[in-house]
C-alpha positions as CSV (number, residue, x, y, z in Angstrom):
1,X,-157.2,-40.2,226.4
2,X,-158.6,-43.5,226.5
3,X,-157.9,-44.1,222.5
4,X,-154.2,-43.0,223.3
5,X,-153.9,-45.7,225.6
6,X,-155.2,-48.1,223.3
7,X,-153.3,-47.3,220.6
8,X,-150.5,-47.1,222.8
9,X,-150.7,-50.7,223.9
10,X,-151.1,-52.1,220.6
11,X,-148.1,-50.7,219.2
12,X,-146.4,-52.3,222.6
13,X,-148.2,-55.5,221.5
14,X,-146.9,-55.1,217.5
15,X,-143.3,-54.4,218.7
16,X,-143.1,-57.6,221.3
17,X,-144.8,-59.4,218.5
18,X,-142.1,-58.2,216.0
19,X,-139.2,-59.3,218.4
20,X,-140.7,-62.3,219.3
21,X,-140.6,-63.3,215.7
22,X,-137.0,-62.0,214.8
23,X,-136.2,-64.1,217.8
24,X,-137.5,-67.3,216.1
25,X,-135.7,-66.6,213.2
26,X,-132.3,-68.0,213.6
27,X,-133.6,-71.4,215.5
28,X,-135.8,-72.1,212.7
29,X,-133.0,-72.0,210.9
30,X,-130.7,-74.1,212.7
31,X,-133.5,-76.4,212.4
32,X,-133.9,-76.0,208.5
33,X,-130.5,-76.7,208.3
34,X,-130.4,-79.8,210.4
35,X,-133.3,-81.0,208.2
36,X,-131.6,-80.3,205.6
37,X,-128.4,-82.1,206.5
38,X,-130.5,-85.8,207.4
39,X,-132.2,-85.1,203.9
40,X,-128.9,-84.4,201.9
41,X,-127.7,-88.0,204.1
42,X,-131.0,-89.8,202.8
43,X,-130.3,-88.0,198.9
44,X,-127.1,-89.6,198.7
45,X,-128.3,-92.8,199.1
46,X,-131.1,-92.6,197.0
47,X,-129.1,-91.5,194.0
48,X,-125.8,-94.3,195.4
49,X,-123.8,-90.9,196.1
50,X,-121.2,-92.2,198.8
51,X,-119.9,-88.8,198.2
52,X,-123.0,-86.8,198.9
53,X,-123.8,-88.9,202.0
54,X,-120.4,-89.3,203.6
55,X,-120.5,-85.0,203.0
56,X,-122.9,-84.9,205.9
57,X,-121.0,-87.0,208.0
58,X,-118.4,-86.2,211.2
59,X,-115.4,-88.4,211.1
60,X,-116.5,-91.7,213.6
61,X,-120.2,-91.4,213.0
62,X,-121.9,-94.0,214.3
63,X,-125.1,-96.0,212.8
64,X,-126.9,-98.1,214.9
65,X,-130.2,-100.2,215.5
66,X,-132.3,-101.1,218.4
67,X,-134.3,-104.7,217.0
68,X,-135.5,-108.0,218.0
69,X,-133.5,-110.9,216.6
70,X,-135.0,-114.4,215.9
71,X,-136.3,-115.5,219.3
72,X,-137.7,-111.9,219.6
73,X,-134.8,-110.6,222.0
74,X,-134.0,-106.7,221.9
75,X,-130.4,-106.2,220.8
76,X,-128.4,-103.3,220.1
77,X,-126.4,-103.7,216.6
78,X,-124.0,-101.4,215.2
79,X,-123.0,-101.3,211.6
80,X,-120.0,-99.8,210.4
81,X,-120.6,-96.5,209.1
82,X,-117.7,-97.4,206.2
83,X,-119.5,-100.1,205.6
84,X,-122.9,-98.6,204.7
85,X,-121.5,-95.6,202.8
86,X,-120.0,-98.5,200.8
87,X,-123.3,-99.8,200.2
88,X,-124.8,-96.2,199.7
89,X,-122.1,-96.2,196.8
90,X,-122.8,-99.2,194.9
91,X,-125.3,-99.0,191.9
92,X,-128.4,-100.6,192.7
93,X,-131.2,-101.9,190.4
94,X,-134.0,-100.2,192.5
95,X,-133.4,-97.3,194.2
96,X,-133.2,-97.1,198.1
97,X,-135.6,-94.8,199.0
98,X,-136.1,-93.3,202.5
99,X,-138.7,-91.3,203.4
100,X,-139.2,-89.6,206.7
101,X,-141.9,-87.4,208.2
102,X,-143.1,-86.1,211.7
103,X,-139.6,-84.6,211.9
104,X,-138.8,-82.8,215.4
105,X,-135.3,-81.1,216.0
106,X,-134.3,-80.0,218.9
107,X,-131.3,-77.6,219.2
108,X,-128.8,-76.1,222.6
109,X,-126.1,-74.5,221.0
110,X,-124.4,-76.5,218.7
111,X,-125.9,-80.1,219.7
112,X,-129.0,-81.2,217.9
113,X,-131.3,-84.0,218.0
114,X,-133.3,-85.2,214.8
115,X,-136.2,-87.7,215.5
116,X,-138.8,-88.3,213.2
117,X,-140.5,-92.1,211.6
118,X,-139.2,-93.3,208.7
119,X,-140.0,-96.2,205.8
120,X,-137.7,-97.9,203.8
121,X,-138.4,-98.9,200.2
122,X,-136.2,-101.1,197.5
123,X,-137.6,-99.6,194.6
124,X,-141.5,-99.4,194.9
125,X,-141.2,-102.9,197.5
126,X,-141.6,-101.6,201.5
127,X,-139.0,-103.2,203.5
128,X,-139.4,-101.7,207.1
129,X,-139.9,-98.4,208.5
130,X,-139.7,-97.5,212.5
131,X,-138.0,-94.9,214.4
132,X,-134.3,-92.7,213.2
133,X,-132.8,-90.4,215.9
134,X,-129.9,-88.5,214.7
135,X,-127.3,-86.6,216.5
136,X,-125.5,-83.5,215.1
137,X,-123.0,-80.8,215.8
138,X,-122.5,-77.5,214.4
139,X,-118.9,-77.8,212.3
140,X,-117.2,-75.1,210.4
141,X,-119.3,-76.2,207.2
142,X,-122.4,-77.0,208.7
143,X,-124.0,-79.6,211.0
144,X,-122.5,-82.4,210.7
145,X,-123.8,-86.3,212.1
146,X,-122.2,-88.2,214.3
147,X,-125.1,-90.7,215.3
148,X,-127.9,-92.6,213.8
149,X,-130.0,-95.2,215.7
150,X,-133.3,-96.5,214.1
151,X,-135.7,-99.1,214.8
152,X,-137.0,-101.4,212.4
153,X,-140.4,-103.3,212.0
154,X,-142.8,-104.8,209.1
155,X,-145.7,-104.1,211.5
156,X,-147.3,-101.0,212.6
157,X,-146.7,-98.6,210.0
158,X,-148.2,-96.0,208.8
159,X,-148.4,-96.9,205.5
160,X,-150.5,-94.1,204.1
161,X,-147.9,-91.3,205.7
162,X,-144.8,-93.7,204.3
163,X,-146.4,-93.4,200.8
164,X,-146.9,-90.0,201.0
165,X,-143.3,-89.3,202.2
166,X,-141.4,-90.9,199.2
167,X,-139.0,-89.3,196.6
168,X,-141.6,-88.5,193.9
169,X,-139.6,-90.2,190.7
């Protein structure tokens, strides 16, 4: 009787275990997918695709930077999102190359946040890396951005992790 029970409550245990799983299955991939979309953004540049970028885009998407001008004051500036998918979609001599890592996404419903650090390089010369936070919503075709704020700094980076997170040519 005793091995009844046993077995009885490890079967419970593989079943909750099972559903637990399933359960996972579909956030994981809403978060796949929203990785996916700030990498197909970050492709696009890296390859001056306007097109590719701008695919990942909602209409009015914002791009916009929290840094320390000149005398070291924190400003908030805003670029025009028409204006850098222009510059996505000029040729370059070196490639712009983005790389990003410690990604974290979180998801409610059809809102997500992207957060992860990020260095910049012109061709194989760092320029800055820091922080990008991305806002998303679930479209017809896919999760679409609508906001980008970054931070940007020489100092303090993680150099080895930005090495390791570029676009292996």
């Amino acid at each position: 009787m005793h091995h009844f029970f046993l077995l009885l409550s490890m079967a419970v245990l593989s079943l909750t275990a099972s559903a637990q799983t399933k359960k996972a299955t579909p956030a994981s991939q809403d978060a796949k997918a929203v990785e996916a979309a700030v990498v197909k953004f970050f492709d696009g540049m890296r390859q001056s695709d306007s097109t590719l970028s701008k695919s990942v885009l909602a209409p009015g998407a914002r791009l916009q930077s929290v840094m320390k001008d000149k005398n070291g004051v924190v400003q908030l500036r805003e670029t025009p999102m028409n204006k850098f998918i222009e510059m996505v979609g000029q040729k370059h001599d070196k490639m712009l190359d983005e790389g990003i890592w410690n990604v974290k996404v979180h998801i409610d419903g059809d809102f997500a946040t992207l957060w992860c650090d990020y260095a910049l390089y012109v061709g194989d010369t760092f320029s800055h890396c820091g922080v990008d936070a991305f806002q998303l919503y679930r479209a017809q075709d896919g999760w679409k951005i609508f906001s980008i704020t970054d931070t940007r700094r020489k100092e303090g980076c993680d150099m080895k992790a930005a090495q390791s997170s570029r676009v292996k040519k």
